[in-house]
C-alpha distance (Angstrom), angle and dihedral (degrees) to the residues before:
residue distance angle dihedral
X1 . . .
X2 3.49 . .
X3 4.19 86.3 .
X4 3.91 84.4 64.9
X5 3.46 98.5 54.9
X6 3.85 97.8 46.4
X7 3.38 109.3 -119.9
X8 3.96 102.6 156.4
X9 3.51 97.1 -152.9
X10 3.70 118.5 4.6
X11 4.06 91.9 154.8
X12 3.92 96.1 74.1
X13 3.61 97.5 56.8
X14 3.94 95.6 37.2
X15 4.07 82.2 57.0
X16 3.81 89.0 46.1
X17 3.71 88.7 47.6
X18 4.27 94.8 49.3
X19 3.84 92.7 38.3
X20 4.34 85.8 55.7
X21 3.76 98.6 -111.6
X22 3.66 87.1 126.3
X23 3.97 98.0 152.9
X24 4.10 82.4 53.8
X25 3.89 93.7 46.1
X26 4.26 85.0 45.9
X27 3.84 94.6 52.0
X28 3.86 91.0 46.2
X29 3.55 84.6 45.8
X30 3.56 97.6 51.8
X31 3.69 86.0 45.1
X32 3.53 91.5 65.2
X33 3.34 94.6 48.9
X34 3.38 103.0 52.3
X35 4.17 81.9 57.7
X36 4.16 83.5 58.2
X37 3.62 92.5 -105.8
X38 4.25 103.2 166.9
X39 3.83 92.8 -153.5
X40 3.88 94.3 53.0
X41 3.38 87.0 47.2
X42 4.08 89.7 48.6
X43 4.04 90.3 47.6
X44 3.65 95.0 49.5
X45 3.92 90.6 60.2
X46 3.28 82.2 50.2
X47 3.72 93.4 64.9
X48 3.71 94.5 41.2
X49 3.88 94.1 53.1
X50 3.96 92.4 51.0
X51 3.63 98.4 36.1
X52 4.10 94.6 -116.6
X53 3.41 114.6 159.8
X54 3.34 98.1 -16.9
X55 4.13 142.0 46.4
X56 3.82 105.1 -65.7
X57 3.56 114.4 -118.0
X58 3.73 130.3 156.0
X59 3.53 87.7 -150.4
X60 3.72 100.3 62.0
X61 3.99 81.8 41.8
X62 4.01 92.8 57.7
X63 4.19 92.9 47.1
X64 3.98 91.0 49.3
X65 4.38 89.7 38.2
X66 4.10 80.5 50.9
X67 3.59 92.3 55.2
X68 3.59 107.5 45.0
X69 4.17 81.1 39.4
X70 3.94 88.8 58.9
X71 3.64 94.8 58.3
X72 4.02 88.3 50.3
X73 4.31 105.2 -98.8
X74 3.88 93.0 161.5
X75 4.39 82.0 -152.0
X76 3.59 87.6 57.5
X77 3.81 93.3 51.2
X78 3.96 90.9 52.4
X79 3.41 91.2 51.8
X80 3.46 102.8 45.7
X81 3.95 93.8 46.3
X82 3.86 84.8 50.6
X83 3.53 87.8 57.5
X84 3.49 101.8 50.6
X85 4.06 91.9 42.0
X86 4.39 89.6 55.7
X87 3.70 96.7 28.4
X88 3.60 122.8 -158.4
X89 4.39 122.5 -105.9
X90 3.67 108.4 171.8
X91 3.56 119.7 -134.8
X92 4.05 129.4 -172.7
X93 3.52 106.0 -74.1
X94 3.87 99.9 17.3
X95 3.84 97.2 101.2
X96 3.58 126.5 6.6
X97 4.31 71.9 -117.2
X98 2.78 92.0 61.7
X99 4.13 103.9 41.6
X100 3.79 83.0 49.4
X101 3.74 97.4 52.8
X102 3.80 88.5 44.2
X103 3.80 92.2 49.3
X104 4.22 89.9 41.6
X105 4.08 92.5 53.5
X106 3.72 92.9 52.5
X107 3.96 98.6 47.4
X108 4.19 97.4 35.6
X109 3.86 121.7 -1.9
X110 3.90 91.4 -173.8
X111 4.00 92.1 49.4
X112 3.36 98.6 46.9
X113 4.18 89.6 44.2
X114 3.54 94.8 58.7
X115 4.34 90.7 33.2
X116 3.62 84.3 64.2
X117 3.56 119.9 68.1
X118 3.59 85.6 48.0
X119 3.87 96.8 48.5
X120 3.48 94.4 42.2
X121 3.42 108.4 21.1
X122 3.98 91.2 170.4
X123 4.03 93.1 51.7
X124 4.04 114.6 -117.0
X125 3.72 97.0 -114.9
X126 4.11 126.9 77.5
X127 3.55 112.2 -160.3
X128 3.96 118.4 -150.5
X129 3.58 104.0 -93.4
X130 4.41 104.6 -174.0
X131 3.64 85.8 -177.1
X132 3.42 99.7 59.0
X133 4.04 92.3 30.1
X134 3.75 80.7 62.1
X135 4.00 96.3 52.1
X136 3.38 92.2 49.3
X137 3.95 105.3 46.4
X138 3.72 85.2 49.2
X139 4.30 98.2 49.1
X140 4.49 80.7 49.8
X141 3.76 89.8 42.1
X142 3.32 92.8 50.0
X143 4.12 94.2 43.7
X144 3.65 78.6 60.2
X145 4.00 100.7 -95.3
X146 3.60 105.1 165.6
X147 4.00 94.3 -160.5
X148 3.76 84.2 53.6
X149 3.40 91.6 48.8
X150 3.68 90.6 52.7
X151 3.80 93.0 50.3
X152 3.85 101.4 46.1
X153 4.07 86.4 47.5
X154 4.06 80.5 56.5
X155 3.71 93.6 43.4
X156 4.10 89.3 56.2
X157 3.41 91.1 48.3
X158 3.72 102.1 41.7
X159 4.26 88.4 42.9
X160 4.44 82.5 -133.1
X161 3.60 102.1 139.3
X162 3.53 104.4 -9.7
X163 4.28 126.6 45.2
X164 3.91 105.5 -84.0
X165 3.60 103.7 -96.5
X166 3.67 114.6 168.6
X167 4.11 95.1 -173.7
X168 3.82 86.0 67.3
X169 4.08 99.2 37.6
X170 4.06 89.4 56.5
X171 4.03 82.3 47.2
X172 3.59 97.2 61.8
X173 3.64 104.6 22.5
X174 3.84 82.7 59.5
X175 3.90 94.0 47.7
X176 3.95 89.2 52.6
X177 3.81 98.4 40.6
X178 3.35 87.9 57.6
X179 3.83 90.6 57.9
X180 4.08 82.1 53.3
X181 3.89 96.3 -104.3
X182 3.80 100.5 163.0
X183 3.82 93.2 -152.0
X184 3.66 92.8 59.0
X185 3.75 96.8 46.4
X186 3.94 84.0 57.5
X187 3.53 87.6 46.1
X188 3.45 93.8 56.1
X189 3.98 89.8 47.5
X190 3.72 90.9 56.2
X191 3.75 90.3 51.5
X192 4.27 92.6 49.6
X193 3.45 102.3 45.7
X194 3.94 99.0 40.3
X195 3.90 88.5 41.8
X196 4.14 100.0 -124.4
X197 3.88 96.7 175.2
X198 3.70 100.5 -23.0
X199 3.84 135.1 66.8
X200 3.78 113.1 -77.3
X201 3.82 104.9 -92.1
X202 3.93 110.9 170.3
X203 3.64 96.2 170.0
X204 4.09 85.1 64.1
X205 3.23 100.2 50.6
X206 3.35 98.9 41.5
X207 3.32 83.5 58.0
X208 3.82 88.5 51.7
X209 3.38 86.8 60.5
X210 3.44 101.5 56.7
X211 3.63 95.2 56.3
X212 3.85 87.4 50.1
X213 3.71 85.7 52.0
X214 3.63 91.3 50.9
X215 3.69 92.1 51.7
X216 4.06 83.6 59.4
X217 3.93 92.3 -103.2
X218 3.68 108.4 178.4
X219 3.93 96.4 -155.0
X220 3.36 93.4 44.0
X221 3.15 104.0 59.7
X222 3.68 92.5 52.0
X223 3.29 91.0 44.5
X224 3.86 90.4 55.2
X225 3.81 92.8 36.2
X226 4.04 83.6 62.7
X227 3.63 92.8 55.6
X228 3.39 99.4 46.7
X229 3.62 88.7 56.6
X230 4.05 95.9 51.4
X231 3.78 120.7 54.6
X232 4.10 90.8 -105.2
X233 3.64 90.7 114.3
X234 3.73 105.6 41.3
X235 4.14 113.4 -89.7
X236 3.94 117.6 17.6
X237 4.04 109.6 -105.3
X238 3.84 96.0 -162.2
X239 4.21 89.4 168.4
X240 3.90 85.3 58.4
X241 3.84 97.1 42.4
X242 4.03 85.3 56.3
X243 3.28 97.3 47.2
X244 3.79 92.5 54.9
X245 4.22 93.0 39.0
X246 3.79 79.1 50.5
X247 4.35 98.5 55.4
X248 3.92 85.1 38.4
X249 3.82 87.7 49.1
X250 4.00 100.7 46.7
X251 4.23 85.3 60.5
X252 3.82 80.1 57.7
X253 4.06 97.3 -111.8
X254 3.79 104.4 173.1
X255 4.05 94.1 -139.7
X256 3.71 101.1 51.1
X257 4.36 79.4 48.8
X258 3.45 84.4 64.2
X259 3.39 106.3 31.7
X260 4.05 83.4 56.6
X261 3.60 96.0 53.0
X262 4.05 90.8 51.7
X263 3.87 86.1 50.8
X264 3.72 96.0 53.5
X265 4.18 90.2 33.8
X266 4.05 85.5 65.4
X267 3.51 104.6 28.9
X268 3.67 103.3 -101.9
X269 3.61 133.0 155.7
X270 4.06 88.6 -14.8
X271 4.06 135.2 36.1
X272 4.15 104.2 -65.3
X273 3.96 98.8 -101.0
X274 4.05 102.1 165.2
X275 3.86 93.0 -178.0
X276 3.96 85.2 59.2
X277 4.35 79.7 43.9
X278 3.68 92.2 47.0
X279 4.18 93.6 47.7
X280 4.03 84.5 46.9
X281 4.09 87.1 62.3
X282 3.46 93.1 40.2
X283 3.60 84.9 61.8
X284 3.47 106.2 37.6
X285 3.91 83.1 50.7
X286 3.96 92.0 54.8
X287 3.76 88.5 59.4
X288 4.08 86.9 50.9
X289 3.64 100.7 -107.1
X290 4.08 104.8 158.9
X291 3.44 98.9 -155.1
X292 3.82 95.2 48.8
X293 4.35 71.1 63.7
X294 3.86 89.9 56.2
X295 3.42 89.5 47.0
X296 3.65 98.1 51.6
X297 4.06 86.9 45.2
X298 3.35 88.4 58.8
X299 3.57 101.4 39.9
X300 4.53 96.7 56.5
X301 3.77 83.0 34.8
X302 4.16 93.2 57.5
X303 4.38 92.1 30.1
X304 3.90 81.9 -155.3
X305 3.82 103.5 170.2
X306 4.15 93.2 -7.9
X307 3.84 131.4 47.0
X308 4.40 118.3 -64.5
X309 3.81 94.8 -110.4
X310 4.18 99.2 -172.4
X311 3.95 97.3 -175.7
X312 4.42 88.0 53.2
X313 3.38 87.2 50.8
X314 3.74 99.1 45.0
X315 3.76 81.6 52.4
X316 3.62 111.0 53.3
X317 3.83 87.4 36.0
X318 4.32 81.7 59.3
X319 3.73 94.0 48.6
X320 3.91 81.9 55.9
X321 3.38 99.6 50.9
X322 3.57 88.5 52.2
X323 3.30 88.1 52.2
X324 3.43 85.1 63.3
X325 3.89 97.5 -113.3
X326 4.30 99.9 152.9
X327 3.98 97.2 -152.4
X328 4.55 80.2 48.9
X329 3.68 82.7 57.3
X330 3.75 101.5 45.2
X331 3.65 86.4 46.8
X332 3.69 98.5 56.3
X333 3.93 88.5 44.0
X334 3.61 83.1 62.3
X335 4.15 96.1 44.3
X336 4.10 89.1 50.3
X337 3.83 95.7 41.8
X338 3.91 87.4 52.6
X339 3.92 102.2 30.4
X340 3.60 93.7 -118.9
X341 3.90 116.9 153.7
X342 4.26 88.3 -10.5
X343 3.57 140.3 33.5
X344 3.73 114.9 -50.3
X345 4.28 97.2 -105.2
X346 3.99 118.2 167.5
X347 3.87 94.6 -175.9
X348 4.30 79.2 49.8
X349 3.56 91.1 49.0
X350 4.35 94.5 37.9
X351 4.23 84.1 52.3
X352 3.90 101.8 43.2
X353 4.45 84.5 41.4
X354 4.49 84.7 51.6
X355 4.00 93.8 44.8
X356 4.09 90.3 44.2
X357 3.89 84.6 41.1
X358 4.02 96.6 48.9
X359 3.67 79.1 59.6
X360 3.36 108.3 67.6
X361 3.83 97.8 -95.9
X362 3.76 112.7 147.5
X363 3.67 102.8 -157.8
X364 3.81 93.9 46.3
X365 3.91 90.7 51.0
X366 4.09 89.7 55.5
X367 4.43 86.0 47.7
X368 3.51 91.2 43.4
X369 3.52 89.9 56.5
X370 3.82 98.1 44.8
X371 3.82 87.7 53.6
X372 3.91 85.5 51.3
X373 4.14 97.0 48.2
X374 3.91 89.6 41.8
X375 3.75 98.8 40.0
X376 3.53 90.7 -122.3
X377 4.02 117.1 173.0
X378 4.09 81.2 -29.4
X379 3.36 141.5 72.3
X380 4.08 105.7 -81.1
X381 4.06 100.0 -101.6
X382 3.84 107.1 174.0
X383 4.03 92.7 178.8
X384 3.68 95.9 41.0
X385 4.26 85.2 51.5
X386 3.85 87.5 49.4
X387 3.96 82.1 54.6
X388 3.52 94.9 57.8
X389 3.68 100.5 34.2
X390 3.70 89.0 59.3
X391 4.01 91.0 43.4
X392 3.98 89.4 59.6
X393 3.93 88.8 38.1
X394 3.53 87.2 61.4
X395 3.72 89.0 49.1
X396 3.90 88.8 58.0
X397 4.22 93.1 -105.5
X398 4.18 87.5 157.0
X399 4.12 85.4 -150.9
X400 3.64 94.6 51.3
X401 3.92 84.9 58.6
X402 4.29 91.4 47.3
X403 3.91 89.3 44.4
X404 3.96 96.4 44.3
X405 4.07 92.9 49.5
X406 3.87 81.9 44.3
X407 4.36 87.6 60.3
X408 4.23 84.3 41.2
X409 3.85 85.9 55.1
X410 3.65 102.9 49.0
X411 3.92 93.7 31.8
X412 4.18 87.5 -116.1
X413 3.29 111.8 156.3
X414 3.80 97.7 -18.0
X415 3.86 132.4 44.7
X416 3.75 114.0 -68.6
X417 4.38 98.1 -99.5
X418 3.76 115.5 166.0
X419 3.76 89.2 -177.6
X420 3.80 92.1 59.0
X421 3.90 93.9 40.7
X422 4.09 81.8 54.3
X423 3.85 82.3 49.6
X424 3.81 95.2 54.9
X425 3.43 97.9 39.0
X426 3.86 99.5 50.0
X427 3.77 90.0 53.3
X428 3.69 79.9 52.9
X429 3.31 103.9 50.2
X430 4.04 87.2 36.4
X431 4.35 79.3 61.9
X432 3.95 82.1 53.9
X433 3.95 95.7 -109.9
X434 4.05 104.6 161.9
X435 3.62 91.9 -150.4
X436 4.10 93.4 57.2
X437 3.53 77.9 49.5
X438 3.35 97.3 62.4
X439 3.52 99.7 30.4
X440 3.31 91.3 54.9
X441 3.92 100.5 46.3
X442 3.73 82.7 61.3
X443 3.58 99.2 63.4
X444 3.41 89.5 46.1
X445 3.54 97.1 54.0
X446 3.84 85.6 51.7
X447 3.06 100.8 48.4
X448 4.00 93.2 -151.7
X449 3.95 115.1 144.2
X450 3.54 92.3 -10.2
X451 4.03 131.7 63.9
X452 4.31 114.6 -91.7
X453 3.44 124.5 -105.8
X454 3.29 126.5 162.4
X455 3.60 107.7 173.3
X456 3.79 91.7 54.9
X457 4.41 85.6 49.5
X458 3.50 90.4 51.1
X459 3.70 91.3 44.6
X460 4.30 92.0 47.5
X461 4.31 85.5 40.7
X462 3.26 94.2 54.9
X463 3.53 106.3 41.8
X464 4.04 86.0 47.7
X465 3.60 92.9 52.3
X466 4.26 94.0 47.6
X467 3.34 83.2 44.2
X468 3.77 85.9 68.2
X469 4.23 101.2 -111.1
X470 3.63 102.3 145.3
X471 3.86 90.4 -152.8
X472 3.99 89.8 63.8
X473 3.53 89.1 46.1
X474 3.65 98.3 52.8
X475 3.44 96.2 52.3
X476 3.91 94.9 37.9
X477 3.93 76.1 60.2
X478 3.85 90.0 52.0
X479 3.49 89.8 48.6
X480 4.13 94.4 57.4
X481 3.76 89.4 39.7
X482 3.64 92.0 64.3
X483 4.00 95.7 49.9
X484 3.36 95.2 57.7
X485 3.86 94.2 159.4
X486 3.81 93.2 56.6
X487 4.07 114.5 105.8
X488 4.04 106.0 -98.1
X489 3.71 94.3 0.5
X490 3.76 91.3 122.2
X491 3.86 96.3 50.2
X492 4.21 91.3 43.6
X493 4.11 84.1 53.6
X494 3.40 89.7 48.7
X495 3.82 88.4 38.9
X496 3.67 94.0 55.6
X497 3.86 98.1 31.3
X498 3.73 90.0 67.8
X499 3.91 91.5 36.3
X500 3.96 86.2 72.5
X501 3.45 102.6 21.9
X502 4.42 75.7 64.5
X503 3.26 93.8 47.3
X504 4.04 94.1 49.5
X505 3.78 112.1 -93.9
X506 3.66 107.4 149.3
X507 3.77 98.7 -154.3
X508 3.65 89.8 49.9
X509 3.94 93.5 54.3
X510 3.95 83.8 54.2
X511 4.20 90.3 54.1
X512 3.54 94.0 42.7
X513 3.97 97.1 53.8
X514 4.00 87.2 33.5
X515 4.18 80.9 64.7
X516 3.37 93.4 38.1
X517 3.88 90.3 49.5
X518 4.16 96.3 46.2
X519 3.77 87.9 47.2
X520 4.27 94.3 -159.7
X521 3.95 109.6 145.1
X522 3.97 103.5 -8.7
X523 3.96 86.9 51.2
X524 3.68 118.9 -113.4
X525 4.10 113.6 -65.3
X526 4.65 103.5 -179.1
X527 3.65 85.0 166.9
X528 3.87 88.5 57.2
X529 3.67 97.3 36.6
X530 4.06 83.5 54.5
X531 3.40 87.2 55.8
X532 3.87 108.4 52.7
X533 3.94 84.0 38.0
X534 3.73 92.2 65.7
X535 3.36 92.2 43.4
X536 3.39 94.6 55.0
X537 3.81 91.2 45.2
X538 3.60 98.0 59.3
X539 3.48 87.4 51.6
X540 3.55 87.6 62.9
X541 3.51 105.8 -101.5
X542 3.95 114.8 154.9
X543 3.95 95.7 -158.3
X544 3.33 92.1 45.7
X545 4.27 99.2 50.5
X546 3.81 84.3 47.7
X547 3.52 92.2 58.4
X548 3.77 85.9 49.5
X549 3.46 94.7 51.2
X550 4.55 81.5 54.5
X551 3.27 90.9 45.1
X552 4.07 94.6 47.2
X553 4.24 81.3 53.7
X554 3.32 103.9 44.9
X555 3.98 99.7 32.3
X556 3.29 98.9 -129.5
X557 3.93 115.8 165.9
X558 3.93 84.5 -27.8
X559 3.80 123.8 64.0
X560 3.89 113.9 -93.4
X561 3.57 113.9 -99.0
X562 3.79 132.0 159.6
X563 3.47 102.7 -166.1
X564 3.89 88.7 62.0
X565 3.62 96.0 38.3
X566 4.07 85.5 56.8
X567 4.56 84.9 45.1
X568 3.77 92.9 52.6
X569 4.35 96.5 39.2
X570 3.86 80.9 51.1
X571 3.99 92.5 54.5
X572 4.01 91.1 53.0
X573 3.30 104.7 36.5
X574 4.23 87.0 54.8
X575 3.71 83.7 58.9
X576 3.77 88.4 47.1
X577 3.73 98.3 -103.0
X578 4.41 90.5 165.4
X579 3.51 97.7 -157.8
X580 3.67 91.8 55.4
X581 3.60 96.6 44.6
X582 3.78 77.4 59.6
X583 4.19 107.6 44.3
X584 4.48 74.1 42.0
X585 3.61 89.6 58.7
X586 3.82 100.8 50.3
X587 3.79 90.0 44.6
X588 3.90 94.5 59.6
X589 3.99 80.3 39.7
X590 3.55 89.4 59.7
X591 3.66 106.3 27.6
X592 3.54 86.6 -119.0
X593 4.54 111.8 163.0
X594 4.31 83.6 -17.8
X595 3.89 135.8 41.5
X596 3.25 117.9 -67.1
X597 3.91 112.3 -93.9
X598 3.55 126.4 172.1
X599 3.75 96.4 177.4
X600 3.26 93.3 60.7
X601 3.85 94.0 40.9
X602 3.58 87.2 63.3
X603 4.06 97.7 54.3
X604 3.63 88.1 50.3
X605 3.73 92.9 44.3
X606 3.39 97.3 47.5
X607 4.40 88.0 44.1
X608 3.65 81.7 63.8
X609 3.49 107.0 41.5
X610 3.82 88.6 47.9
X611 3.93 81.9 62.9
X612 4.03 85.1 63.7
X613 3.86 90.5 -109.2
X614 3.52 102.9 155.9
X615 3.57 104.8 -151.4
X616 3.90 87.3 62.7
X617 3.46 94.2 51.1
X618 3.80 93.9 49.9
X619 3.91 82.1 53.9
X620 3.71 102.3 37.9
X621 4.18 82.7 54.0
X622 3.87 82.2 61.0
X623 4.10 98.6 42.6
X624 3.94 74.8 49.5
X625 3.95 97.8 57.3
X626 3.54 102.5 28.1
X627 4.39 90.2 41.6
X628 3.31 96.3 -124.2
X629 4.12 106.9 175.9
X630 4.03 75.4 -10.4
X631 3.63 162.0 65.4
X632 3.77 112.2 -85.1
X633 3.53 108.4 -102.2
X634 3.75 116.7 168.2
X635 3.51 92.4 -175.2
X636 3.52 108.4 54.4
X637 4.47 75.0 40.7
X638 4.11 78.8 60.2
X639 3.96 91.2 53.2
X640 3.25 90.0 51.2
X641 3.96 106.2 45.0
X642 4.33 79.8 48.3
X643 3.65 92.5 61.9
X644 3.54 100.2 45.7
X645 3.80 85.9 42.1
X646 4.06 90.2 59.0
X647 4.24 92.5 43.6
X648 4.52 80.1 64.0
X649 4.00 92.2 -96.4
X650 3.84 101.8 159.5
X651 4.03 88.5 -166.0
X652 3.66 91.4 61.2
X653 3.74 95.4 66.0
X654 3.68 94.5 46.0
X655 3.69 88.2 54.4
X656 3.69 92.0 56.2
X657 3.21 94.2 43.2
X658 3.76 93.3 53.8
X659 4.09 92.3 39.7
X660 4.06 104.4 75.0
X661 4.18 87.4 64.3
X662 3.98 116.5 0.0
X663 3.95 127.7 62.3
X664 3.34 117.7 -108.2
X665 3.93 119.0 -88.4
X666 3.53 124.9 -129.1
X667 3.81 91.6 -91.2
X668 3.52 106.8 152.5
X669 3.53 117.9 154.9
X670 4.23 117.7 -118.1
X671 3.51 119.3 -116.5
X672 4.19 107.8 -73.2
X673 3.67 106.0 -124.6
């Protein structure tokens, strides 16, 4: 070879070179060059590319590559194209080039400007150039390179740096597999089982594979392992597949790291070991592999096989994230917006939902934009939410549709637009959501912004409510309640009343016990009506805890007892329930289930009157003149007795009557009930 190329005598510098007189072996080198001998041009990109002899840089390399390439040294050609297809950025500690042009930037900008073209006349960086990566594969494929031949077939079937052309790919892939090039015979298995320009033929290029595999083909024998373990290639071989992850994996690839750790994680190919799984991550996430991260999330956020560890799998799902992995970023959303793993954080959760979000990711959009209509851990942003609602909508999130018609019907956000709430909701509803359903059998009933039809609302109503959404059920309930002359209606509202009231809705534990209370055509039932009262009370319901606090007086259905009836007044009238503000008032008065209080009396008294209830006024016009929990003030007792006098009070005119001369009776009012 080197005969061919002239060199007149390449043996006295290769025996410099091996005997370490490199500086001699460069000069005779250079020598030779300068006399236009290719293969001294060829050797002294050698040098520059591994630093020998002289400061490594691949720019150097490329101009000496280019000149023993011009004059046709097929070595020279491969390693020039290779060049151009990797390129060459130089970081800090790269090249001593580059540490010096790093260092020289940060001390003097100008110096090291004008230092450099004469330094480094030929730059220190090689940008990737598929042009001339293309030229030069081709001139060493043609010489008869088989590497080359290997990587222009994979450029034709790839379409990098030359138009996809699969005719040509099989061409030279074929030419170079035959000279036993591993790559191409896994090029050629890529192109037989995914059909590129030939019939589909899986049992080929599996075979392909195999004899890539055999020539110790990295990729291939993932790529193989991977089909052994689907059903692509007849019946799964999981022993196989983890043998192959297993060679891949002992030369430290990242993949076949994680692939092995799935393997042993499940039980596949060897006995399920998932500390052996969870070391596999660990290393496959050394090496930077994300979704050895995911894996690793999932893994301390399941604990199958070792203990749940929360705060591990908050972190590796973060290092994903910041890998920039969307369903990582959704995830850790979710961990900071319920405190799981880290520190409970809304504006955390609001900013990893947005990122995950700007990404495309559907479920993030529709949380992004609940944090935006709420307020939640971000400024509140009611357009912005509609934004993002409809972005996930679009995606198909069925409660991005609900929420978005919800903005169009209160005007939040977006313009108020019945039609296109009817528009989100029927796609809804279409998706089988029961609360489109519902929604949307409303606005059909009404008939408001959107054409009537009540046989298509009854239809949506009642398959929301039978499909157990207490909403539709509570107003299917209303709907029977209010034809009371229709055969059955009464047992369907009761039917449907205690449908939702079972499955939670407040209101409807208030209608039930209300029925249950006035007796009428199901018979009375106090015990009953005690019941769904309570329930509704500890749900919060003011109505309902004053009725407690009655029922806890009188004893009706529940035994009598003052001391609750006194608990439960207190719980409505703190939500400003005004009656039992009131019936509160004249217990303290009295000493009636607590210690008697008049102070206190009068605050609640005067809560309730304040809420134009007239009995309280009629009563705080009496705390006022006799100075009970205050100064006497027959005035302000005056102002009072008026006010109940104009809501039709008859005791409020006697009291004026009787307050020019007389003292005042004892006229308090009884507890209202």
């Amino acid at each position: 070879m080197a005969a061919a190329w002239g060199v007149v005598r390449p043996r006295s510098a290769e025996r410099l070179l091996s005997s370490g007189r490199v500086d001699e072996a460069i000069r005779a080198w250079r020598s030779a060059a300068g006399r236009g001998d290719a293969e001294a041009h060829y050797r002294l990109g050698q040098l520059y590319a591994r630093g020998e002899g002289v400061v490594r840089n691949p720019a150097d390399a490329a101009k000496w590559y280019r000149r023993a390439a011009l004059k046709g040294h097929v070595e020279a050609q491969f390693e020039l194209s290779l060049l151009y297809l990797n390129g060459f950025e130089p970081k800090a500690g790269d090249t001593a080039a580059a540490t010096w042009f790093e260092a020289a930037r940060r001390a003097d900008p100008e110096t090291m400007a004008r230092n450099m073209a004469a330094l480094f006349p030929n730059g220190i960086a090689v940008e990737r150039n598929a042009e001339e990566t293309f030229r030069w594969t081709l001139a060493a494929a043609e010489a008869g390179k088989s590497e080359a031949q290997a990587n222009l077939g994979a450029m034709y079937l790839n379409g990098r740096g030359a138009a996809q052309d699969f005719s040509e790919a099989k061409r030279w892939l074929e030419t170079a597999a035959g000279r036993n090039v591993a790559r191409a015979q896994h090029g050629l298995a890529t192109i037989y089982l995914r059909g590129h320009g030939v019939p589909a033929d899986r049992a080929l290029g599996v075979q392909w594979l195999e004899r890539a595999c055999a020539n110790d083909d990295l990729a291939a024998k993932i790529e193989l392992a991977r089909l052994l373990l689907s059903e692509e290639v007849g019946l799964p071989d999981h022993k196989r597949a983890f043998e192959l992850f297993e060679d891949a994996a002992r030369l430290g690839n990242a993949e076949a790291l994680h692939q092995l750790g799935g393997m042993m994680s499940k039980g596949l190919g060897a006995p399920r070991d998932v500390e052996r799984a969870e070391t596999a991550f660990r290393d496959a996430a050394r090496k930077g592999f994300v979704p050895a991260f995911i894996s690793l999330g999932e893994l301390y956020s399941r604990g199958d096989g070792i203990m749940p560890n929360t705060d591990q799998a908050a972190m590796w799902y973060r290092r994903a994230a910041e890998a920039g992995h969307v369903g990582a970023q959704f995830i850790v959303g979710r961990f900071y917006a319920r405190g799981e793993g880290v520190a409970q954080s809304e504006a955390e959760a609001a900013r990893w939902f947005r990122r995950a979000a700007e990404a495309g990711h559907a479920t993030a959009q529709h949380n992004l934009a609940v944090f935006l209509q709420s307020g939640v851990g971000v400024e509140r942003n009611p357009e912005e939410a509609a934004l993002w609602y409809r972005r996930a909508a679009e995606q198909g999130v069925t409660a991005a549709k609900v929420k978005l018609a919800s903005l169009h019907l209160a005007g939040d956000g977006v313009p108020r637009d019945v039609a296109a709430a009817a528009k989100w909701l029927d796609e809804a509803a279409n998706r089988d959501d029961l609360a489109a359903k519902g929604a949307l059998a409303m606005l059909l009933l009404q008939g408001a912004g959107v054409a009537k039809d009540e046989a298509k609302a009854e239809r949506l109503l009642r398959e929301a409510a039978e499909g157990g959404h207490a909403p539709a059920q509570a107003r299917l309930a209303e709907i029977y309640a209010c034809a009371p002359g229709e055969p059955g209606a009464t047992e369907q509202s009761l039917k449907w009343f205690r449908a939702a009231a079972e499955n939670g809705h407040t209101d409807a534990k208030v209608a039930l016990a209300g029925l249950y209370l006035a007796g009428g055509a199901i018979g009375a039932d106090p015990k009953a009506a005690a019941k769904w009262f309570e329930s509704a009370a500890r749900d919060g319901h003011a109505g309902a805890q004053f009725q407690m606090g009655v029922l806890r007086c009188v004893g009706s259905g529940v035994t009598k007892d003052l001391k609750e009836a006194v608990a439960w007044y207190g719980r409505a009238a703190e939500q400003g329930h005004a009656v039992a503000q009131y019936n509160l008032a004249i217990m303290l008065l009295k000493g009636q289930g607590a210690r008697q209080d008049p102070d206190a009396a009068a605050q609640w008294c005067a809560k309730a009157a304040g809420q134009d209830l007239p009995e309280a006024q009629l009563s705080m016009g009496d705390f006022c003149r006799r100075g009970i929990g205050m100064a006497v003030d027959e005035s302000q007792a005056r102002a009072w007795y008026l006010k109940a006098k104009d809501k039709g009070l008859a005791a409020a005119a006697a009291r004026l009557d009787a307050i020019a001369g007389s003292p005042a009776s004892e006229l308090l009012g009884a507890a209202a009930s």
